[in-house]
C-alpha positions in Angstrom: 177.3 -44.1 -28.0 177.9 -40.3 -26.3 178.5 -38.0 -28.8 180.1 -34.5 -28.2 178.5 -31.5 -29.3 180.6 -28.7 -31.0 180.9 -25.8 -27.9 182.2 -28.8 -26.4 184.5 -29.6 -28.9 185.6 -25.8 -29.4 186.8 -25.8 -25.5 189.0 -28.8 -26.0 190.5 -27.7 -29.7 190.7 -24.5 -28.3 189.0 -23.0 -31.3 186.2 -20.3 -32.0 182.5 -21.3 -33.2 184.0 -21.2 -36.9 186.9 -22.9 -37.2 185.6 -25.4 -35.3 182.9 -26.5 -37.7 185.1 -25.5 -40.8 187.9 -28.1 -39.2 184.3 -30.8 -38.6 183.2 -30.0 -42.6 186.6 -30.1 -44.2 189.2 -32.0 -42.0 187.7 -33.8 -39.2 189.4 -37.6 -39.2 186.2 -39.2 -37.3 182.5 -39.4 -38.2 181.1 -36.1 -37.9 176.9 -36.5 -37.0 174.6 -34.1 -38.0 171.4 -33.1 -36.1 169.6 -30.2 -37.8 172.3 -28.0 -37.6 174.1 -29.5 -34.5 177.5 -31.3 -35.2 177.9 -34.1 -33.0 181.5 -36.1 -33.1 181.1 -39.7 -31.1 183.7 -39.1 -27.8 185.5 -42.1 -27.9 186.4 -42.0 -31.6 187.6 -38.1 -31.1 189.6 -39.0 -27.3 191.2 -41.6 -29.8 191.9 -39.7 -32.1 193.2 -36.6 -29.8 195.4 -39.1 -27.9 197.2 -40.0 -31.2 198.3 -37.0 -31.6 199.6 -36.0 -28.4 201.9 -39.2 -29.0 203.3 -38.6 -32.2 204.1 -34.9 -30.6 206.1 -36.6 -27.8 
């Protein structure tokens, strides 16, 4: 399973370093993997879940 790392995710959310981990402690609806002190969020669960909410916007 590819997992994203979170510079990648803070270019997509559009985010800074820390909001971007605050949003993966507190409020992140997919599994949120840990290495060390990486975060790592598995792609296809996060596309998913990005994807739902662009169609609930429309």
């Amino acid at each position: 399973m590819a997992g994203m790392i979170g510079a990648e995710l803070q270019k997509i959310l559009q985010l800074g370093r820390n909001k971007t981990y605050e949003f993966f402690k507190n409020d992140c609806p997919v599994p949120v993997i840990r290495v060390g002190h990486q975060i790592r969020v598995p792609a296809k669960q996060f596309f998913e879940w990005l994807d739902s909410l662009t169609v609930a916007a429309v």
